[in-house]
N, C-alpha and C positions, 0 to 999 in steps of 0.2 A: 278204641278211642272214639267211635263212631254213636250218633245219636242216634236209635230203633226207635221206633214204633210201630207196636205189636198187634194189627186187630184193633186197635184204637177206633171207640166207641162211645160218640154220648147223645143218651134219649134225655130230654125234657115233657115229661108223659109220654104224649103218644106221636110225638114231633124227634124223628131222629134228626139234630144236627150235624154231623159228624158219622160217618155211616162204614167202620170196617178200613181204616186206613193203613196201610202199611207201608213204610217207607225206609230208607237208613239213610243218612246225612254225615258224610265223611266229614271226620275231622280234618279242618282247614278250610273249607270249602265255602264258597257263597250258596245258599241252596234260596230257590222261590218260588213261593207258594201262591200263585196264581187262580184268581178270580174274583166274581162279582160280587156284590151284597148281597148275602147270605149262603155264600159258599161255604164257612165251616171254618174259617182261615182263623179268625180270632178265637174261635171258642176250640181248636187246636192247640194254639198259642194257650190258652189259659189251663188248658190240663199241662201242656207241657211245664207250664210254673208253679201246677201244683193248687193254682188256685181254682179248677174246677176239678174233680174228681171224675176219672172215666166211669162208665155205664159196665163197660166191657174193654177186654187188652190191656195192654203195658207200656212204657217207653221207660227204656233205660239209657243212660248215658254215662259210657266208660264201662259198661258191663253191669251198673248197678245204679238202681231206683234213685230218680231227681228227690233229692229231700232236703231238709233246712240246710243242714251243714254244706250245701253245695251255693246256696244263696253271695254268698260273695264272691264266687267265680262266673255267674252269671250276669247279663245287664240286657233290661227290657226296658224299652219303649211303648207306651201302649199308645191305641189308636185312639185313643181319648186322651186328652193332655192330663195332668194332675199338677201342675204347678199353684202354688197358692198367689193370688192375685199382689197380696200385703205385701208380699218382702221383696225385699229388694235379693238382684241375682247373685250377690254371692251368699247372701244369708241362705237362700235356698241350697244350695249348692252345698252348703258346706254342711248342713241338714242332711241330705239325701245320701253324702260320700262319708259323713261319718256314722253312719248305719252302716256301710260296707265297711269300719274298720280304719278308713284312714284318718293320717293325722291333720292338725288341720295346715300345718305351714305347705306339706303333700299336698293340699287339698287346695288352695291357693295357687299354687306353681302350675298346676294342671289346668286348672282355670283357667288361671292369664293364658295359657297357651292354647287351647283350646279356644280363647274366646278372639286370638289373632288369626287362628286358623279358620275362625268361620268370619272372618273378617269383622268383628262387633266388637273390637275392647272397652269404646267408651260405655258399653251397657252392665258392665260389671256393677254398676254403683245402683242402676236404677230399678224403679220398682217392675217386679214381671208385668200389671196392668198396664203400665206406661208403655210398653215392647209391642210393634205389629205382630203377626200369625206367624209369620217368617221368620221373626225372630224368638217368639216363644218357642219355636218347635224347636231353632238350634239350641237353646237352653235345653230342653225337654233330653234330647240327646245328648249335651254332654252331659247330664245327670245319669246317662245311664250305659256312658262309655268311660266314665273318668276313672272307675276303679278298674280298669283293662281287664276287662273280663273276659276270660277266654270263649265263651258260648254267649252270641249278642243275639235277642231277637227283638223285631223291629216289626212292628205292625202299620203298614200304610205309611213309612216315615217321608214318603213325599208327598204327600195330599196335602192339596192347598197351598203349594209355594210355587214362586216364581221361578222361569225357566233359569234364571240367574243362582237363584238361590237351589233349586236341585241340581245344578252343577255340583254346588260349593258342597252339599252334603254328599253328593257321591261320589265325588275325590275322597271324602273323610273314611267313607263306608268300605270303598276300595285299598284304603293304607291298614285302615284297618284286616282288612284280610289279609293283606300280603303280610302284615308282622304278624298271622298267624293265628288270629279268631275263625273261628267258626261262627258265619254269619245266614240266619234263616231270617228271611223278609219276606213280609205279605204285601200285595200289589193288586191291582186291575189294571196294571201297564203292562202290556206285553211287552213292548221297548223294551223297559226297565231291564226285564228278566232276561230279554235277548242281550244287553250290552254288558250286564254285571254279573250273571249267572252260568256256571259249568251243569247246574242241576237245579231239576224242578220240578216242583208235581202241582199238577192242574188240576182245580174243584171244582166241584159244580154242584151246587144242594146238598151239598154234605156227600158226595161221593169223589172218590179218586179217579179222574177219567184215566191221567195217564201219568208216569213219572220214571225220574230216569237222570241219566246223562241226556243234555238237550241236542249233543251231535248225533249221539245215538237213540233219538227217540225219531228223529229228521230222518237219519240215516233208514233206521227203522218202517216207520210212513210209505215207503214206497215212489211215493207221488213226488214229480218234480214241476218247478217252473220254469217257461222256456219264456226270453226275451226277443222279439224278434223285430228290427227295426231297418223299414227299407223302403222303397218306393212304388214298389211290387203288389198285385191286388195277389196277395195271401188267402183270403176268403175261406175257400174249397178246402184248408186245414181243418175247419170244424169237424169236417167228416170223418178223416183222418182216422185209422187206426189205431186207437189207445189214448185219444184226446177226449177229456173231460169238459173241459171247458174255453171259450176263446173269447179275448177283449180287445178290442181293439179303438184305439184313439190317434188318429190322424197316419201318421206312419209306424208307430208303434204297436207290437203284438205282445199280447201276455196270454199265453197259453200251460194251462195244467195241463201235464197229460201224468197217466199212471202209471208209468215205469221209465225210469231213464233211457231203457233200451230203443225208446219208438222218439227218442232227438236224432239218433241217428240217420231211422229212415227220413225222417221230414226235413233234418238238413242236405239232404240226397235227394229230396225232392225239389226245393225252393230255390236251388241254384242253379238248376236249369232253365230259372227264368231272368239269372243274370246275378248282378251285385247287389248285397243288403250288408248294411253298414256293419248291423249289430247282431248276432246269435250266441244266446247265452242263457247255461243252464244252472240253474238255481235251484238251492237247498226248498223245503217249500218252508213257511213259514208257521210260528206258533198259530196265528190265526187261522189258518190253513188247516192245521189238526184241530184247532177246534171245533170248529166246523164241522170236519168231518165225522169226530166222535164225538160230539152233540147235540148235531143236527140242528144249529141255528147260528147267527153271527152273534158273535161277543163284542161285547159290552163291558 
């Protein structure tokens, strides 16, 4: 039931976008596809819809090649809107959802419910031009969840909206999963992925840095964070056996060290100089492995 990608490859000349990806994306699952401008993430997205053609490799899903007849069990969001400014929202609406087949009183019902659930029902009447950013994109999205489609991908569906308003879409995004879509979303939010994501693979230039289960990519890494907070001059840990890195701000310590094993000796160290509020050790984070397997901070 799972979605592959096989070797997945696409040159534009002599410009590889997309550089050898391979990954599998459990059915059910939230998966995210993490990184910057011009990481590879949309023009991923567009082989996988069939609308660019790979260079090189495959992706199958359910055992067998994404082609027309699978078009109404899918629903994309692209990172460029495509609503037509003239109509008003449910002329759109009922436009886009009866391409997928449905009918239109179907097509109606879902609407109204959908458009309570992103809290907008007075905009069902009005034209999309007349609608701010924030609310065109919740349009843009029910356009491309109203036929329940069991495979949703979603390109940047939170860029550009209010902290308020990417709540509201990722309560939708999260029901959606749990009744059972298979949801792949592109981001430059590490957040995101860390709060909504069991899985995820990380780009960089068109390459796969890393990908996985995210407990087990952490797990994997090695490297832990230790919190250490007290009143104690800590200092001398820098030197410290297995300690990478050390920060410190007022009575707070943030130390990487590279192996879980060397908290122990340092907390058998540091209590001998008495009481410290806080000691506590931490998964590291996605930005953490970025870092370290691309040698720069992300962005």
């Amino acid at each position: 039931m799972s979605l592959i990608l096989s070797d997945l490859t696409k040159r534009f000349g002599d410009f590889t976008a997309v550089d050898t990806i391979n990954i599998e994306v459990p059915a059910g699952s939230m998966y995210g596809f993490l990184g910057g401008n011009g990481a590879g993430k949309t023009t991923t997205f567009r082989m996988l819809l069939g609308l660019l053609a790979p260079t090189a490799g495959e992706i199958t899903y359910k055992g067998e090649k994404i082609g027309y007849e699978m078009t109404d069990s899918i629903g994309y969001l692209p990172e460029e809107r495509g609503l037509h400014p003239k109509l008003r929202v449910d002329e759109q609406i009922q436009y886009l959802a009866r391409l997928k087949g449905m009918k239109k009183h179907e097509i109606d019902e879902k609407l109204e419910f959908w458009l309570e659930e992103f809290e907008v029902p007075e905009n069902k009447h009005k034209k999309i031009e007349k609608l701010s950013k924030g609310n065109q994109q919740k349009i843009q999205l029910i356009a491309s969840i109203i036929h329940e489609p069991e495979l949703i991908i979603l390109d940047e569906p939170f860029s550009g909206l209010d902290p308020v308003n990417v709540e509201i879409l990722k309560k939708a995004v999260k029901n959606l999963n749990h009744n059972g879509a298979t949801i792949l979303f592109s981001t430059h939010r590490m957040d995101h992925v860390e709060e909504l994501c069991e899985e995820l693979c990380i780009l960089n230039k068109g390459t796969q840095v890393v990908s996985g289960n995210i407990d087990d990519i952490k797990a994997d890494f090695g490297q832990k964070e230790l919190i250490i907070e007290g009143r104690h001059d800590i200092s001398f840990l820098k030197d410290f056996p297995g300690v990478i890195e050390m920060k410190t701000n007022r009575n707070k310590n943030v130390i990487r060290i590279s192996e879980e094993r060397y908290a122990e000796d340092i907390y058998n160290e540091i209590i001998k100089l008495g009481y410290f509020k806080r000691f506590q050790v931490n998964e590291p984070s996605l930005n953490d492995i970025f870092i370290a397997k691309v040698g720069r901070q992300y962005e």
